[in-house]
mmCIF file of the N, C-alpha and C atoms, coordinates in Angstrom:
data_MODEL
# 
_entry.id   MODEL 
# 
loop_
_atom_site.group_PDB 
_atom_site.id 
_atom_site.type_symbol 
_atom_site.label_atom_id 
_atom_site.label_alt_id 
_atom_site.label_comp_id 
_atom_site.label_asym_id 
_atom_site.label_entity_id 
_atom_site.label_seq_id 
_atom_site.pdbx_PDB_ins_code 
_atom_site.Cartn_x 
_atom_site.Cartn_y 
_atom_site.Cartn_z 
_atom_site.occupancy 
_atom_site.B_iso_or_equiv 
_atom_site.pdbx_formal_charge 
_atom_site.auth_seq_id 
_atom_site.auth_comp_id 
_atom_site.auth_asym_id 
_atom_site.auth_atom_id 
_atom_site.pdbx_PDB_model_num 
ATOM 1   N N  . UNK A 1 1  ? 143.904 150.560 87.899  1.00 0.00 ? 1  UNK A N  1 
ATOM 2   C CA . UNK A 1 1  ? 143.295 149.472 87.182  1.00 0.00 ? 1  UNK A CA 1 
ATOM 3   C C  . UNK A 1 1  ? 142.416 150.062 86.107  1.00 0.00 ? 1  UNK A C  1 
ATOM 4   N N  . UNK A 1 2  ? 142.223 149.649 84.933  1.00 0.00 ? 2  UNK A N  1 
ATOM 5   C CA . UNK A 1 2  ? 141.611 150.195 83.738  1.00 0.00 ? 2  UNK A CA 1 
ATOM 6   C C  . UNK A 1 2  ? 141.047 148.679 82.835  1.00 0.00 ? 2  UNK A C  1 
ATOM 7   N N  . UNK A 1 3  ? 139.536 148.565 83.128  1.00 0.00 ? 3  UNK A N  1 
ATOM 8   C CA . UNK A 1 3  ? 138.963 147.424 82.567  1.00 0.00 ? 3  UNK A CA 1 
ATOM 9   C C  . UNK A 1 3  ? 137.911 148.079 80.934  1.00 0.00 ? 3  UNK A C  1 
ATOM 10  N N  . UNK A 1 4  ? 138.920 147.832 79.851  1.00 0.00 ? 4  UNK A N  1 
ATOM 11  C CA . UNK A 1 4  ? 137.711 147.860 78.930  1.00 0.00 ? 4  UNK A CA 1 
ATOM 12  C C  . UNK A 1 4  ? 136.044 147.487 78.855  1.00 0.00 ? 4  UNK A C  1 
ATOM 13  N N  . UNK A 1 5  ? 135.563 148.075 78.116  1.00 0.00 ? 5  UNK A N  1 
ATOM 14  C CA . UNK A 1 5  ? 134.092 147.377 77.759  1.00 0.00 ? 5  UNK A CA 1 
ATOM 15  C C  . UNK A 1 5  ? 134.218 146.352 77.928  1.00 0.00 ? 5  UNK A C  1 
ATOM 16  N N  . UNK A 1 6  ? 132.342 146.415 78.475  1.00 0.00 ? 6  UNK A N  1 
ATOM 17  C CA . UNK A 1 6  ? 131.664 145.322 78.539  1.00 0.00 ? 6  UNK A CA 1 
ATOM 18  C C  . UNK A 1 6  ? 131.244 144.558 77.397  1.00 0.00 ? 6  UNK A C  1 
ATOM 19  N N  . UNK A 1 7  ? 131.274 143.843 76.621  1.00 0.00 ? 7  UNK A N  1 
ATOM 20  C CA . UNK A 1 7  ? 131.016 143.034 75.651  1.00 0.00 ? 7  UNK A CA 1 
ATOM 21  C C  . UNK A 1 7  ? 129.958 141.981 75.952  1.00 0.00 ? 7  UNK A C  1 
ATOM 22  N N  . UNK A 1 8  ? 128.853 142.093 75.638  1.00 0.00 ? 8  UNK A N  1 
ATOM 23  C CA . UNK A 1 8  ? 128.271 141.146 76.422  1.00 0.00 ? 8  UNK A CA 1 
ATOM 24  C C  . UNK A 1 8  ? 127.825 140.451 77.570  1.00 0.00 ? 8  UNK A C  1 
ATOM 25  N N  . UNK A 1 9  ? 128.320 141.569 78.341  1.00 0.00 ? 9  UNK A N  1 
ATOM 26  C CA . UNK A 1 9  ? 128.146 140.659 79.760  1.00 0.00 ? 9  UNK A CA 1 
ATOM 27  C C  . UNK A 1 9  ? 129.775 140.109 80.349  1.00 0.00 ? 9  UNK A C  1 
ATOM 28  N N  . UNK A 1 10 ? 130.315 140.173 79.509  1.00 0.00 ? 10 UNK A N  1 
ATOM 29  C CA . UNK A 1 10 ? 131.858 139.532 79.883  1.00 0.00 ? 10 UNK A CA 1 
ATOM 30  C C  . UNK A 1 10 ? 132.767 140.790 80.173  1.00 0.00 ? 10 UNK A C  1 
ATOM 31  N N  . UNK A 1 11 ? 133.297 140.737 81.397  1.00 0.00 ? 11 UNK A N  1 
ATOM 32  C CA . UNK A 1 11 ? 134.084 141.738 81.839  1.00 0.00 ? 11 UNK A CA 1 
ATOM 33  C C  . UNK A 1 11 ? 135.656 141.364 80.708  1.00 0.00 ? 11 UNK A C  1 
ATOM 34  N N  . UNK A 1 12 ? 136.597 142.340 80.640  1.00 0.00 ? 12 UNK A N  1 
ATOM 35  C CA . UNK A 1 12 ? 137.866 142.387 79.975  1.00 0.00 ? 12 UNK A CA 1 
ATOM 36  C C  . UNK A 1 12 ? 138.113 142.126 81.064  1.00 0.00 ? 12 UNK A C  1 
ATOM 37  N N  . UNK A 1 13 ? 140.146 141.677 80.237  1.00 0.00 ? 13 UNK A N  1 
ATOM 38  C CA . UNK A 1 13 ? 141.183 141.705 81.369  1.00 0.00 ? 13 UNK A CA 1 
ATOM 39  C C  . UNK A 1 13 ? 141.629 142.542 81.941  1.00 0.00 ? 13 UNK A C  1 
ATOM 40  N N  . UNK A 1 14 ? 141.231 143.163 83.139  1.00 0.00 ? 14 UNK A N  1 
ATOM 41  C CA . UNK A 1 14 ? 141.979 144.493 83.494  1.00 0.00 ? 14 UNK A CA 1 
ATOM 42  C C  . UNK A 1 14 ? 143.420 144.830 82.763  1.00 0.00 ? 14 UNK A C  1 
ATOM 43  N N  . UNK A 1 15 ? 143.551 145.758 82.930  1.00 0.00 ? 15 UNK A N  1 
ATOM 44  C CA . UNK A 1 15 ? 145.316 146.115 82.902  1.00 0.00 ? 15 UNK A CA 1 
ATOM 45  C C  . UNK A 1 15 ? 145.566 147.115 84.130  1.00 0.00 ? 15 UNK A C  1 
ATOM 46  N N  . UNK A 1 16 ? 146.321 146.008 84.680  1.00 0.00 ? 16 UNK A N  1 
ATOM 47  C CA . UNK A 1 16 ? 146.952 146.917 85.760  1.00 0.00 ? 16 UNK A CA 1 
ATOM 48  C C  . UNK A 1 16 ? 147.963 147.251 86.470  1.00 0.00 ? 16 UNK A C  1 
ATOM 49  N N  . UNK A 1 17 ? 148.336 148.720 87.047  1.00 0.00 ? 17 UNK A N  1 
ATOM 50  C CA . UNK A 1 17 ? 150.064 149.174 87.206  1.00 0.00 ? 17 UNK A CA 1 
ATOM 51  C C  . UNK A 1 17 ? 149.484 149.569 88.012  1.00 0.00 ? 17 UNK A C  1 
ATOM 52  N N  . UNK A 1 18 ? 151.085 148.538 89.076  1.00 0.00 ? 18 UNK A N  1 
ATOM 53  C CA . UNK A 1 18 ? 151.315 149.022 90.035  1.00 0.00 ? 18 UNK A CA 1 
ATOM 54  C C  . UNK A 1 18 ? 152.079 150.583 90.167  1.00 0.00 ? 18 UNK A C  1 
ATOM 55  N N  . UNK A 1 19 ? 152.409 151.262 91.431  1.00 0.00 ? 19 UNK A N  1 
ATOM 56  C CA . UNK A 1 19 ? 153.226 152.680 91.571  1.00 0.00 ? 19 UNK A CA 1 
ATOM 57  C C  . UNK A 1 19 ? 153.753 152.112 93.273  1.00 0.00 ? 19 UNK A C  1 
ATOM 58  N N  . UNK A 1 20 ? 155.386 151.937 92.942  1.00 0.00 ? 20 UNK A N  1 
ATOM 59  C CA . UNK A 1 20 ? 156.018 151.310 93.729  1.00 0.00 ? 20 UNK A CA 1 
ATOM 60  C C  . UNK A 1 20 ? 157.018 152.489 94.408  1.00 0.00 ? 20 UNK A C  1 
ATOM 61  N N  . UNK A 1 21 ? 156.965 152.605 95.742  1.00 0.00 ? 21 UNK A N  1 
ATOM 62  C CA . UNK A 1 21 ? 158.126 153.189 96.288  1.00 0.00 ? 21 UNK A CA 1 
ATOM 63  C C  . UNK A 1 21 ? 159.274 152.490 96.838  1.00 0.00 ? 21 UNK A C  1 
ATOM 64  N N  . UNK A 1 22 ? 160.405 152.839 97.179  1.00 0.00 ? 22 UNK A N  1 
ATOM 65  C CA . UNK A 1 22 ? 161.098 152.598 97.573  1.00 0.00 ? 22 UNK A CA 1 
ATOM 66  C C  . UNK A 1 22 ? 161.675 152.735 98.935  1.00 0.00 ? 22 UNK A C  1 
ATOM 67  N N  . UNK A 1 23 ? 160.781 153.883 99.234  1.00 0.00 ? 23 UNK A N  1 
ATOM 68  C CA . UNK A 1 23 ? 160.661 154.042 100.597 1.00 0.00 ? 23 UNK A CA 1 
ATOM 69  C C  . UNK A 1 23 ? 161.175 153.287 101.685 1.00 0.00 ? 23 UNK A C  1 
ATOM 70  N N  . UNK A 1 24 ? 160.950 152.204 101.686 1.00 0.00 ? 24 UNK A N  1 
ATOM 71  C CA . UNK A 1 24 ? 161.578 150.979 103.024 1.00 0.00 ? 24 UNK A CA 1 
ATOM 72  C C  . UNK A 1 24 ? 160.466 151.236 104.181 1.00 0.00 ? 24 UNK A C  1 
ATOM 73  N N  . UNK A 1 25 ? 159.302 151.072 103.631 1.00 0.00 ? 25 UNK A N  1 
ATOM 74  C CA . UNK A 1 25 ? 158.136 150.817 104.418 1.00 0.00 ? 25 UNK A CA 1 
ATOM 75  C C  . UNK A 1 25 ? 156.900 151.997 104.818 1.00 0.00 ? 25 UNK A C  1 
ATOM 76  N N  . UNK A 1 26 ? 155.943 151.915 104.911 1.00 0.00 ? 26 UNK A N  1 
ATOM 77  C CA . UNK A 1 26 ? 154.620 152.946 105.005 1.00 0.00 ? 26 UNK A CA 1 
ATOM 78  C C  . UNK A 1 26 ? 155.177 153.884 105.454 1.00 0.00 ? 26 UNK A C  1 
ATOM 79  N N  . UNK A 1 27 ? 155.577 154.228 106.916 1.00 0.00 ? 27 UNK A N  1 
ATOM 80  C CA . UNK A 1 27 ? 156.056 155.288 107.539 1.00 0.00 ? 27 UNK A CA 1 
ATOM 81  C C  . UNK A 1 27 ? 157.267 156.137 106.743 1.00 0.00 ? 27 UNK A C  1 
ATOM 82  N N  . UNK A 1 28 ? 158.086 155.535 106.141 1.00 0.00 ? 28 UNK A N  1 
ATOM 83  C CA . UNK A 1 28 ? 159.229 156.325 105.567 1.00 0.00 ? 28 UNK A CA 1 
ATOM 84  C C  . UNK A 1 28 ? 157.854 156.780 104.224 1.00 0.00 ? 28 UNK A C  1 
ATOM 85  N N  . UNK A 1 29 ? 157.555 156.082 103.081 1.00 0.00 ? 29 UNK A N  1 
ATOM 86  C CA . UNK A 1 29 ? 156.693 156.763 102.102 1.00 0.00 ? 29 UNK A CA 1 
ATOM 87  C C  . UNK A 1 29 ? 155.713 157.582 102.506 1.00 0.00 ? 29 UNK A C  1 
ATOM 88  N N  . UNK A 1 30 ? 155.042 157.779 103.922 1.00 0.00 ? 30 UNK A N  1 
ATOM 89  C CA . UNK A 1 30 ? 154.139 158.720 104.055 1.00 0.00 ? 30 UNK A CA 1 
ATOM 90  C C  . UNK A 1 30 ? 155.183 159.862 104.457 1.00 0.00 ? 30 UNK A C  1 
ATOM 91  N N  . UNK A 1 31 ? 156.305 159.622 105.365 1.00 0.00 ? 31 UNK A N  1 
ATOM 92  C CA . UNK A 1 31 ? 156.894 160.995 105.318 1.00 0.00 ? 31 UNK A CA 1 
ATOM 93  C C  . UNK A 1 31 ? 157.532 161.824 104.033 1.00 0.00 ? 31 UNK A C  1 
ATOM 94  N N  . UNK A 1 32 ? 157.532 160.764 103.152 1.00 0.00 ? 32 UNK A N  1 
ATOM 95  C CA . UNK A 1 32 ? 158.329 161.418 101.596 1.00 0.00 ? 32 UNK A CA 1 
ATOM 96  C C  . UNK A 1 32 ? 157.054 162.276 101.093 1.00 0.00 ? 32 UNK A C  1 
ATOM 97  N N  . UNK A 1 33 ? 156.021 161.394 101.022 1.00 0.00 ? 33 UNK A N  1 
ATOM 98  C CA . UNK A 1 33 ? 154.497 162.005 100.111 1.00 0.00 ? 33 UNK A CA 1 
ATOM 99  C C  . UNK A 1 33 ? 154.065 163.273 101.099 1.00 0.00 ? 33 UNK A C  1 
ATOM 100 N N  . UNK A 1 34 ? 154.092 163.319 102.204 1.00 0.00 ? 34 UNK A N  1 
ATOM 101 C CA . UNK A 1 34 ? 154.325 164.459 102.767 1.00 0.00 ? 34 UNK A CA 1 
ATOM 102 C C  . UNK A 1 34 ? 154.898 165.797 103.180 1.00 0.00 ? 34 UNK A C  1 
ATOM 103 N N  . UNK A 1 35 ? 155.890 165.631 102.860 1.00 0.00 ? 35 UNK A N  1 
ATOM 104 C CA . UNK A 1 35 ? 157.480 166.399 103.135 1.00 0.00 ? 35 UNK A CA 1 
ATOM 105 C C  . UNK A 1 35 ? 158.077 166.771 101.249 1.00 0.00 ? 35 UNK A C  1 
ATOM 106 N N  . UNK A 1 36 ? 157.645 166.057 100.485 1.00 0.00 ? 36 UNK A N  1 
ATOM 107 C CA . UNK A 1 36 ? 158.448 165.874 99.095  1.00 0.00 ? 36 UNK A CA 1 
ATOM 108 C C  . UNK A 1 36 ? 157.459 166.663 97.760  1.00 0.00 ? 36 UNK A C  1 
ATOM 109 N N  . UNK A 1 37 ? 157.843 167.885 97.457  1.00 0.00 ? 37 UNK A N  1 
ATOM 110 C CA . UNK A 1 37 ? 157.730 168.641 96.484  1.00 0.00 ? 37 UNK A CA 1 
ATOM 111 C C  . UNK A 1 37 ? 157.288 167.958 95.023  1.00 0.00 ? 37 UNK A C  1 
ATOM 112 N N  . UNK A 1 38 ? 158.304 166.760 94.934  1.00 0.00 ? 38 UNK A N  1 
ATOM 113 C CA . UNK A 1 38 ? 158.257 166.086 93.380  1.00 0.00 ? 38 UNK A CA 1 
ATOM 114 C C  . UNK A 1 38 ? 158.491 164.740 93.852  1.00 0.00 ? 38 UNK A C  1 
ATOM 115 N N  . UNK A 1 39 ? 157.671 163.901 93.956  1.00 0.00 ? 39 UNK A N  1 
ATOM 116 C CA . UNK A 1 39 ? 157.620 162.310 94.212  1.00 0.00 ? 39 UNK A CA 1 
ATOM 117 C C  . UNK A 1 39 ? 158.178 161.449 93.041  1.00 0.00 ? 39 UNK A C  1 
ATOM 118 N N  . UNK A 1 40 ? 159.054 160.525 93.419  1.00 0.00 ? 40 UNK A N  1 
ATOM 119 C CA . UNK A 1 40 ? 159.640 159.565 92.443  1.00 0.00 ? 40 UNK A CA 1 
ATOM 120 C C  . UNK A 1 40 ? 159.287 158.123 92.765  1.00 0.00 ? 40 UNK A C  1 
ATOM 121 N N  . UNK A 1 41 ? 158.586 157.408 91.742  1.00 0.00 ? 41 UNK A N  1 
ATOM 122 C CA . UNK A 1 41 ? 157.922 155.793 91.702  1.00 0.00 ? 41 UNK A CA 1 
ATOM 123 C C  . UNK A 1 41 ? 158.000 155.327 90.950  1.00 0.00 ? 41 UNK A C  1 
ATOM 124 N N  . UNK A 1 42 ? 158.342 153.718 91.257  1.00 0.00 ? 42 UNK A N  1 
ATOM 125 C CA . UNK A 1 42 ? 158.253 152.731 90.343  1.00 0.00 ? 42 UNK A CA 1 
ATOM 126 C C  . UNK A 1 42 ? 157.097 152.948 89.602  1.00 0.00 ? 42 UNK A C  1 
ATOM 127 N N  . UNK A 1 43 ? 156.857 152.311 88.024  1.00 0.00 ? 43 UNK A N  1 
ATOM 128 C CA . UNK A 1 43 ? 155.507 151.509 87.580  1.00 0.00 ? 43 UNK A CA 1 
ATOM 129 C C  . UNK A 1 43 ? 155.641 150.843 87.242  1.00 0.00 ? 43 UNK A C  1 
ATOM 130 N N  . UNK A 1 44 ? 155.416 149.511 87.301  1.00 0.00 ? 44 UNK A N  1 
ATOM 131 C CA . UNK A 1 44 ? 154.978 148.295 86.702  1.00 0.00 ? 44 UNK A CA 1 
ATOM 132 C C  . UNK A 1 44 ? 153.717 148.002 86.146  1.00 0.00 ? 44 UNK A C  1 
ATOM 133 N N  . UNK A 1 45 ? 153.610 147.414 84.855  1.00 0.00 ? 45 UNK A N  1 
ATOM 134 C CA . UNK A 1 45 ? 151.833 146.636 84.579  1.00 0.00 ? 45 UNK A CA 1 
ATOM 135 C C  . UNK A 1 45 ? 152.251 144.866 85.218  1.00 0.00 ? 45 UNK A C  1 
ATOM 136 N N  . UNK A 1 46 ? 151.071 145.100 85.590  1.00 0.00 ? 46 UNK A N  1 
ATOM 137 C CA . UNK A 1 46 ? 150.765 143.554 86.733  1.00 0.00 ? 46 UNK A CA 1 
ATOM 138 C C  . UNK A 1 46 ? 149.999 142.795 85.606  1.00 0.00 ? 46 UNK A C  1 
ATOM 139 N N  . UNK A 1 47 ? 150.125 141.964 85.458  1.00 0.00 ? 47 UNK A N  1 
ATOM 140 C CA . UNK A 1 47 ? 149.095 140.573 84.953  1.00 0.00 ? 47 UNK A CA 1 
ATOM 141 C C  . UNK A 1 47 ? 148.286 139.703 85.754  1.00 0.00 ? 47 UNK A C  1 
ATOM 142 N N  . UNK A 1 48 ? 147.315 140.395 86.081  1.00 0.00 ? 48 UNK A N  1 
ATOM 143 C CA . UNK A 1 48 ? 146.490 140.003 87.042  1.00 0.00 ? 48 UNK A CA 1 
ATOM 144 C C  . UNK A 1 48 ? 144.889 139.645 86.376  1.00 0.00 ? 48 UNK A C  1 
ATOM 145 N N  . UNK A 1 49 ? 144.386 138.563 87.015  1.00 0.00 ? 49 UNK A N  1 
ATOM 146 C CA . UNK A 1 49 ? 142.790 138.065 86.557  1.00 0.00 ? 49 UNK A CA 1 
ATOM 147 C C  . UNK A 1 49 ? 142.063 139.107 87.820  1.00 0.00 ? 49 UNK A C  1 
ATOM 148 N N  . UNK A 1 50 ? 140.949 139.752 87.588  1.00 0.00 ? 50 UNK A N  1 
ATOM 149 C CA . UNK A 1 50 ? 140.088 140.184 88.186  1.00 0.00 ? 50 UNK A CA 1 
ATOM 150 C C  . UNK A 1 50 ? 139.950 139.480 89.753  1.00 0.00 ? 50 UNK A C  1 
ATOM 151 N N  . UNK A 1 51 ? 139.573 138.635 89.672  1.00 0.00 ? 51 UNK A N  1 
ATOM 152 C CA . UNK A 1 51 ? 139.861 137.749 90.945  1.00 0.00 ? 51 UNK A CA 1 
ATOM 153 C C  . UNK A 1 51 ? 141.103 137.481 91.976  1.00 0.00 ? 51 UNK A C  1 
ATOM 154 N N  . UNK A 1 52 ? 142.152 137.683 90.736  1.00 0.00 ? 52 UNK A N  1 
ATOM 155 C CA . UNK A 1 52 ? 143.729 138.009 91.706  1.00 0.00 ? 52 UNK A CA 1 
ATOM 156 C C  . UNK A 1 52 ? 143.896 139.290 92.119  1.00 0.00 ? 52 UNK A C  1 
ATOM 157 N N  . UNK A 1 53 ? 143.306 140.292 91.197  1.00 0.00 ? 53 UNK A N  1 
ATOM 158 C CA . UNK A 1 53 ? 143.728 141.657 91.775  1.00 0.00 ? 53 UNK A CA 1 
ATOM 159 C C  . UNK A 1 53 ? 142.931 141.864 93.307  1.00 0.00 ? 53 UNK A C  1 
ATOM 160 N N  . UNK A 1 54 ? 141.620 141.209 92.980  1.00 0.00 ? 54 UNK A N  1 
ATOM 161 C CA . UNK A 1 54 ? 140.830 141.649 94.410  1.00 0.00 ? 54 UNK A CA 1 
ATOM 162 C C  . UNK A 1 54 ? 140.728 140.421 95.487  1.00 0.00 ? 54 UNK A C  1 
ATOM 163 N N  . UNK A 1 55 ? 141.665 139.764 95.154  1.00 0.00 ? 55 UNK A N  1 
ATOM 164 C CA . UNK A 1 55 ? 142.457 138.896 96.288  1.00 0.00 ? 55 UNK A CA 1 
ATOM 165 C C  . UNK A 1 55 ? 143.232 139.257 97.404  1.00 0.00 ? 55 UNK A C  1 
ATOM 166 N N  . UNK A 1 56 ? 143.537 140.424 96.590  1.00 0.00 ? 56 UNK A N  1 
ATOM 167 C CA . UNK A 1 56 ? 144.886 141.105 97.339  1.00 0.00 ? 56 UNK A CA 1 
ATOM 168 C C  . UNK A 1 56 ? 144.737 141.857 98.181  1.00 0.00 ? 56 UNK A C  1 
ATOM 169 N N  . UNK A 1 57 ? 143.210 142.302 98.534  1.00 0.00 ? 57 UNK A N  1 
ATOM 170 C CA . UNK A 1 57 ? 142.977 143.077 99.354  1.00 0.00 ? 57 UNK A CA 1 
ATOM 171 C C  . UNK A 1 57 ? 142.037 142.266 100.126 1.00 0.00 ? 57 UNK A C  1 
ATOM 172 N N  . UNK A 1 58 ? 142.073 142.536 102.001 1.00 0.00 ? 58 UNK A N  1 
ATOM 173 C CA . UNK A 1 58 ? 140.871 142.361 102.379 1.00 0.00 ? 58 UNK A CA 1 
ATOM 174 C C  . UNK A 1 58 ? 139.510 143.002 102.531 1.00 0.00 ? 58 UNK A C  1 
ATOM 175 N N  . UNK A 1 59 ? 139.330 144.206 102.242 1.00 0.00 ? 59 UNK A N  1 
ATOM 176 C CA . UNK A 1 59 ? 138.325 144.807 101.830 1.00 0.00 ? 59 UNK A CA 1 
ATOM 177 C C  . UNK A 1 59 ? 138.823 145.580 101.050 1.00 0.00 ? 59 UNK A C  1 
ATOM 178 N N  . UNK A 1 60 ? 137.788 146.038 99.548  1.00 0.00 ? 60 UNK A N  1 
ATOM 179 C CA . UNK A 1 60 ? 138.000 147.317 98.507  1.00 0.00 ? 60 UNK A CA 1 
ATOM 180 C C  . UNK A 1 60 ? 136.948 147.820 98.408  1.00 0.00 ? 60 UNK A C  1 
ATOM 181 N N  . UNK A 1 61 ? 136.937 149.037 98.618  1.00 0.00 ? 61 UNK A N  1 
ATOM 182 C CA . UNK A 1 61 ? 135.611 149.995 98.397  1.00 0.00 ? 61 UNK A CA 1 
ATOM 183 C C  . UNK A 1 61 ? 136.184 151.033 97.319  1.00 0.00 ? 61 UNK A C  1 
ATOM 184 N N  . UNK A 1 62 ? 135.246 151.459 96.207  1.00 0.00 ? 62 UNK A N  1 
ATOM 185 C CA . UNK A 1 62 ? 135.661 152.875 95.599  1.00 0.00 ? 62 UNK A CA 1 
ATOM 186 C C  . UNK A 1 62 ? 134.319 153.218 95.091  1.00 0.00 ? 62 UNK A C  1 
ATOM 187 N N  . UNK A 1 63 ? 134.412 154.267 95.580  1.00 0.00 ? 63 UNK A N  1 
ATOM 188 C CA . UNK A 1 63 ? 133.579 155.509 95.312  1.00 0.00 ? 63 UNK A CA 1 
ATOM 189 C C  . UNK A 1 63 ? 133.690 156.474 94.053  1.00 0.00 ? 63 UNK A C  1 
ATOM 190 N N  . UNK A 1 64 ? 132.605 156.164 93.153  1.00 0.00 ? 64 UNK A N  1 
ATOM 191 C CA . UNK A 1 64 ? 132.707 157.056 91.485  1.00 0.00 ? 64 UNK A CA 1 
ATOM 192 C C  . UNK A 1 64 ? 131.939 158.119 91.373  1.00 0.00 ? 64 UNK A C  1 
ATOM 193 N N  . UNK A 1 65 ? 132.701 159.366 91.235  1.00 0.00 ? 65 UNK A N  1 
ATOM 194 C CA . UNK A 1 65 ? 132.251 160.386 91.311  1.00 0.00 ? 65 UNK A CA 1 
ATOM 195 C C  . UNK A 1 65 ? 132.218 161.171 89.905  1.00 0.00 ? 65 UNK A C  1 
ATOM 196 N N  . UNK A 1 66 ? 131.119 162.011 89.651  1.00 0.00 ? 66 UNK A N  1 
ATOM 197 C CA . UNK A 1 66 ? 131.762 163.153 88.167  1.00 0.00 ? 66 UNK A CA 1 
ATOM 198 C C  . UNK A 1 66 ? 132.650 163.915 88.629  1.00 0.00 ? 66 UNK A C  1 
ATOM 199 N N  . UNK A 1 67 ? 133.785 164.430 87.638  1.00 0.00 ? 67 UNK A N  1 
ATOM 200 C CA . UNK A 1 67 ? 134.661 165.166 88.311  1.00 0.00 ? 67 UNK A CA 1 
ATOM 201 C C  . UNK A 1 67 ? 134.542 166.491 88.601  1.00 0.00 ? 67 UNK A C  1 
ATOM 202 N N  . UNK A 1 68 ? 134.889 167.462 89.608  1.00 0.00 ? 68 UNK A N  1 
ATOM 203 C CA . UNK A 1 68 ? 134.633 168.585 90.460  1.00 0.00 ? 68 UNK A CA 1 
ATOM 204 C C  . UNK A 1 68 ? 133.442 168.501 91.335  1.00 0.00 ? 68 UNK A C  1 
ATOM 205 N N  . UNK A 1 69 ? 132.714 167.478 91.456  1.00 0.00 ? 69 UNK A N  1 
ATOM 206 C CA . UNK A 1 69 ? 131.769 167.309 92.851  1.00 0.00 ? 69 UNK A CA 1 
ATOM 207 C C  . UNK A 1 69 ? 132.311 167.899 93.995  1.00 0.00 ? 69 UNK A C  1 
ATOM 208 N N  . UNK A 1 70 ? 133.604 167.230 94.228  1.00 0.00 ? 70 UNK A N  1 
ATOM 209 C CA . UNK A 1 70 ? 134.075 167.702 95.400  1.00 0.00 ? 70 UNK A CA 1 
ATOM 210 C C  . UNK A 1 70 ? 133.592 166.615 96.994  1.00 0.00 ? 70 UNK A C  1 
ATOM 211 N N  . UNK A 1 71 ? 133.313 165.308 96.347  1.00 0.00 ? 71 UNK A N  1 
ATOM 212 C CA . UNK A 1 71 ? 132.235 165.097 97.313  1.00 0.00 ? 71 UNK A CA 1 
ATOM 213 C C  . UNK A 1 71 ? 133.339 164.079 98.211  1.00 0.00 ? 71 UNK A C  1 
ATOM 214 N N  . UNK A 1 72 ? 134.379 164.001 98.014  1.00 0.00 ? 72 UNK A N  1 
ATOM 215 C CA . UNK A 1 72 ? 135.819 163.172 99.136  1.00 0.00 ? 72 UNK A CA 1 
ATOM 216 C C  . UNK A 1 72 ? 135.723 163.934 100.576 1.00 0.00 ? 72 UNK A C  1 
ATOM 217 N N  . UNK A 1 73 ? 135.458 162.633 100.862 1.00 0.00 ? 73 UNK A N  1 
ATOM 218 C CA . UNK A 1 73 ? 135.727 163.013 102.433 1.00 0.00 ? 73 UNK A CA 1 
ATOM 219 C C  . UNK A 1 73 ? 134.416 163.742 102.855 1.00 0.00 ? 73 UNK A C  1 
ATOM 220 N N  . UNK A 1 74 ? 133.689 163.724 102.546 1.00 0.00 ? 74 UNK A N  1 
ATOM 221 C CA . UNK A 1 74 ? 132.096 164.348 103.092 1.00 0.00 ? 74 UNK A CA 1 
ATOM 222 C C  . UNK A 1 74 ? 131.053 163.457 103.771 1.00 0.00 ? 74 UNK A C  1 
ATOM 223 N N  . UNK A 1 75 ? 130.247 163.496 104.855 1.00 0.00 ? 75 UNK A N  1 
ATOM 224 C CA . UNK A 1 75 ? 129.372 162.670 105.208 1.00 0.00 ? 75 UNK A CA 1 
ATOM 225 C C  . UNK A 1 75 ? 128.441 163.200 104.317 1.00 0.00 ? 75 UNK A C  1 
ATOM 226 N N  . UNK A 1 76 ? 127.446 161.367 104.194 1.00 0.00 ? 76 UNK A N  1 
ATOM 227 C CA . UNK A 1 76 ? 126.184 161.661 103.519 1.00 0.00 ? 76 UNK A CA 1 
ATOM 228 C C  . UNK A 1 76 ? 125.245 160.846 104.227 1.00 0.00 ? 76 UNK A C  1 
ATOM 229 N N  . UNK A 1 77 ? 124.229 160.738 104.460 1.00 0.00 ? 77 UNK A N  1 
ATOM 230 C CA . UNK A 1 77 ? 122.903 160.388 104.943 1.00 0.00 ? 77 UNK A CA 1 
ATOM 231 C C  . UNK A 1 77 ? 122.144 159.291 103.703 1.00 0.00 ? 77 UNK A C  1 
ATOM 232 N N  . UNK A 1 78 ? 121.867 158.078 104.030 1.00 0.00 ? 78 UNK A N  1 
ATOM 233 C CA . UNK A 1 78 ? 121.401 157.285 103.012 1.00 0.00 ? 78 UNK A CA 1 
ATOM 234 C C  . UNK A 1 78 ? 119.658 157.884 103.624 1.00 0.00 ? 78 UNK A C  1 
ATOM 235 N N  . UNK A 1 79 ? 119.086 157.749 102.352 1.00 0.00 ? 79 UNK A N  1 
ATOM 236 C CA . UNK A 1 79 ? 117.605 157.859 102.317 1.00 0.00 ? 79 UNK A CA 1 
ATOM 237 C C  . UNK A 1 79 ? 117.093 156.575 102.504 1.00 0.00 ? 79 UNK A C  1 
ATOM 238 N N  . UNK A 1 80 ? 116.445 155.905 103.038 1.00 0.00 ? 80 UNK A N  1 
ATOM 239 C CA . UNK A 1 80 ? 115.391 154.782 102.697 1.00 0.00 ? 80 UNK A CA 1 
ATOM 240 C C  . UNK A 1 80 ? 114.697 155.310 101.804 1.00 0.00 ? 80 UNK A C  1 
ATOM 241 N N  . UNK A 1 81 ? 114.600 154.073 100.890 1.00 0.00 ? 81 UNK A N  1 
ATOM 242 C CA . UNK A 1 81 ? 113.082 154.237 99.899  1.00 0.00 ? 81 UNK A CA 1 
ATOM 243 C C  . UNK A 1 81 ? 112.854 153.209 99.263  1.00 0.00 ? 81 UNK A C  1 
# 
């Protein structure tokens, strides 16, 4: 998903592509992404409102990092303050 500037306070229309396998279900695509040297996928761009894209999930979390932190998959300790 890739949402231009903020303009005001008004979010853009995302643009967003999907990456589709063909797999024939989770278990067959995790053994390909596992087992497979050079992965082959659909892409599609979706036309989706902000509100439809995060419809689609029942929970979304993402975590923004600078790049080379390294900080995936690490426990962290929240501070009170």
């Amino acid at each position: 998903m890739f949402v231009g500037e903020n303009l005001d306070g008004n979010v853009q229309t995302p643009w967003i592509r999907a990456v589709i396998s063909n797999g024939g279900g989770y278990d067959n695509v995790k053994s390909q992404i596992d087992n497979s040297p050079a992965l082959s996928f659909l892409e599609r761009d979706v036309a989706l409102s902000l509100n439809e894209f995060f419809g689609l999930f029942k929970r979304f979390s993402v975590v923004l990092t600078w790049q080379g932190l390294n900080l995936g998959g690490r426990e962290y300790n929240v501070i009170e303050g």
